[in-house]
C-alpha positions as CSV (number, residue, x, y, z in Angstrom):
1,X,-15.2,2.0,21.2
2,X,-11.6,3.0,21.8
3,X,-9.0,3.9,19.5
4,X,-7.2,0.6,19.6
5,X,-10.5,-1.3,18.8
6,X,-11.1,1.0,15.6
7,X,-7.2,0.2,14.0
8,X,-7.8,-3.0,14.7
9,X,-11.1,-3.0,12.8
10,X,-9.9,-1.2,10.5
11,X,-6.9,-3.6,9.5
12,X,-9.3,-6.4,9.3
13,X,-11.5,-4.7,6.9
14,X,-8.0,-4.1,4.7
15,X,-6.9,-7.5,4.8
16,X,-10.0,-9.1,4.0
17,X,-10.2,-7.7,0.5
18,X,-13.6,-8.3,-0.1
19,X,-14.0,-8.4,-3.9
20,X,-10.9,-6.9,-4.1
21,X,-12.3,-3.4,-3.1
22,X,-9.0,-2.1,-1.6
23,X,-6.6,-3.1,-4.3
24,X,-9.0,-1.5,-6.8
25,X,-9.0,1.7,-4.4
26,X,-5.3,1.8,-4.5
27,X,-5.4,1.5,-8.1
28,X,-7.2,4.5,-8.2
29,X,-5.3,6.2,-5.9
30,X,-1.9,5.4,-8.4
31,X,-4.2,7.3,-10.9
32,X,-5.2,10.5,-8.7
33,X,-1.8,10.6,-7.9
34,X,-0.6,10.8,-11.8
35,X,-3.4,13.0,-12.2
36,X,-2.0,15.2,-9.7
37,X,1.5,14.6,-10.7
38,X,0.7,15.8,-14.1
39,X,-1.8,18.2,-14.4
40,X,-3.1,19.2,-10.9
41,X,-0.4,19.3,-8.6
42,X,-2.7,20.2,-5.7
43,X,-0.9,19.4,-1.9
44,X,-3.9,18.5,-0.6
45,X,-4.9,15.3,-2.5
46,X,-1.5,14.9,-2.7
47,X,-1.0,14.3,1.2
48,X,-4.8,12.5,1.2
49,X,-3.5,9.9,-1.4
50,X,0.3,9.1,0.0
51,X,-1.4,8.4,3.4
52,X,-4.1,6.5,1.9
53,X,-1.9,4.4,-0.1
54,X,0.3,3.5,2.7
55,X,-2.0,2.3,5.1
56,X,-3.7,0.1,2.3
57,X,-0.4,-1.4,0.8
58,X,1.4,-1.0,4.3
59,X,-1.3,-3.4,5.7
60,X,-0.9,-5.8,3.2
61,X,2.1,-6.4,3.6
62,X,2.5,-6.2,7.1
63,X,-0.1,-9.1,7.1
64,X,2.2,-11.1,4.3
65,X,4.9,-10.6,6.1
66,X,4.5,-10.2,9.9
67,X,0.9,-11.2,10.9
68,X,2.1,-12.7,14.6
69,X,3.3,-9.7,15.8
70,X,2.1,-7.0,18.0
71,X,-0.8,-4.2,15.7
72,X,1.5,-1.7,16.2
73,X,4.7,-3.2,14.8
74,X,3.3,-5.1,12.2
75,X,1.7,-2.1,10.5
76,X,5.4,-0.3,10.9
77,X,6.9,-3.0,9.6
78,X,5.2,-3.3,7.0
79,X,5.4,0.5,6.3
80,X,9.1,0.6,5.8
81,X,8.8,-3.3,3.7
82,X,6.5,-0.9,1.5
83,X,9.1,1.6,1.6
84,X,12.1,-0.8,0.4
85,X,9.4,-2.2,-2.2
86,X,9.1,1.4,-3.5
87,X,12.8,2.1,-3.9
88,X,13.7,-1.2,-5.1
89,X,11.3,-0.9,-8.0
90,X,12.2,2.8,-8.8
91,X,15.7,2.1,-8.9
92,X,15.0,-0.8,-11.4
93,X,13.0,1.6,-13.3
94,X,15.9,4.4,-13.3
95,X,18.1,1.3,-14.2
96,X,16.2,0.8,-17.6
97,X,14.7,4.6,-18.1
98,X,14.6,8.3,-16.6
99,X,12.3,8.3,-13.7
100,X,9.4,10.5,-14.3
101,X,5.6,11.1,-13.5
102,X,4.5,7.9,-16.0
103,X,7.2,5.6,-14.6
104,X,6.7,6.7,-11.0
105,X,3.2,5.8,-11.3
106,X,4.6,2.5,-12.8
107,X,6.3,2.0,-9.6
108,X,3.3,2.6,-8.0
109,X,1.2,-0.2,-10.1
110,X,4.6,-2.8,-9.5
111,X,3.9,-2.1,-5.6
112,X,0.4,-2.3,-5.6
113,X,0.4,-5.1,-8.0
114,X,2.5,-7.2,-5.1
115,X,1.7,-6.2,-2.2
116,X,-2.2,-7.3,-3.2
117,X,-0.8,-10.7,-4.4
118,X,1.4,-11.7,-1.1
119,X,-2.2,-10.8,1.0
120,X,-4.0,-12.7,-0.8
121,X,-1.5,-15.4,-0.3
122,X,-1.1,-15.4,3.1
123,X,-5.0,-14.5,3.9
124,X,-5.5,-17.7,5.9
125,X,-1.7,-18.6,6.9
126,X,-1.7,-15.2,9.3
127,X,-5.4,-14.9,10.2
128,X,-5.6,-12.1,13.3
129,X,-7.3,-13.6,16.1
């Protein structure tokens, strides 16, 4: 099995949600990452869950958003769409309060929250062939 054949697997098994197994893991990831915000600080999970939490929520939304186009560029895509999501929320959040390890992990939630609704929405409409 090649590399390209494993991705491509692999973003299948993200955007097919089943039971909502991913969007609970990126829950969970928000928490570790509070948890290590807060009381750990450990680089190592840190690094783990940031990559981890991109490629779920990048997925998503690259499928939302951008399901026609090439593997490659839809995942990027919807990377830096994940990106603008985060800093659009945070600066909402630093709008109304300070933002800090609590409220970043608010952010977090917001992003997760949405980028799990708009795959859901568009499972069907940008089914990979």
């Amino acid at each position: 099995m090649t590399l390209v054949t494993l991705v491509h697997k692999l973003e299948e098994f993200i955007i097919q949600d089943a039971k909502l197994s991913f969007t609970l893991t990126s829950y969970l990831l928000v928490f570790l990452t509070y948890v290590n915000l807060t009381a750990t600080h450990w680089f190592l999970l840190g690094v783990l869950t940031f990559i981890s939490y991109f490629l779920i929520n990048g997925t998503f939304l690259s499928h939302a958003f951008f399901g026609r186009e090439e593997p490659f560029f839809r995942f990027v895509l919807g990377v830096l769409l994940l990106i603008m999501l985060l800093g659009f929320s945070g600066w909402l959040i630093m709008l109304i309060y300070n933002l800090d390890a609590p409220l970043f992990t608010l952010t977090l939630l917001v992003t997760t929250t949405v980028s799990s609704i708009l795959n859901g929405r568009m499972k069907h409409k940008n089914a990979i062939h």
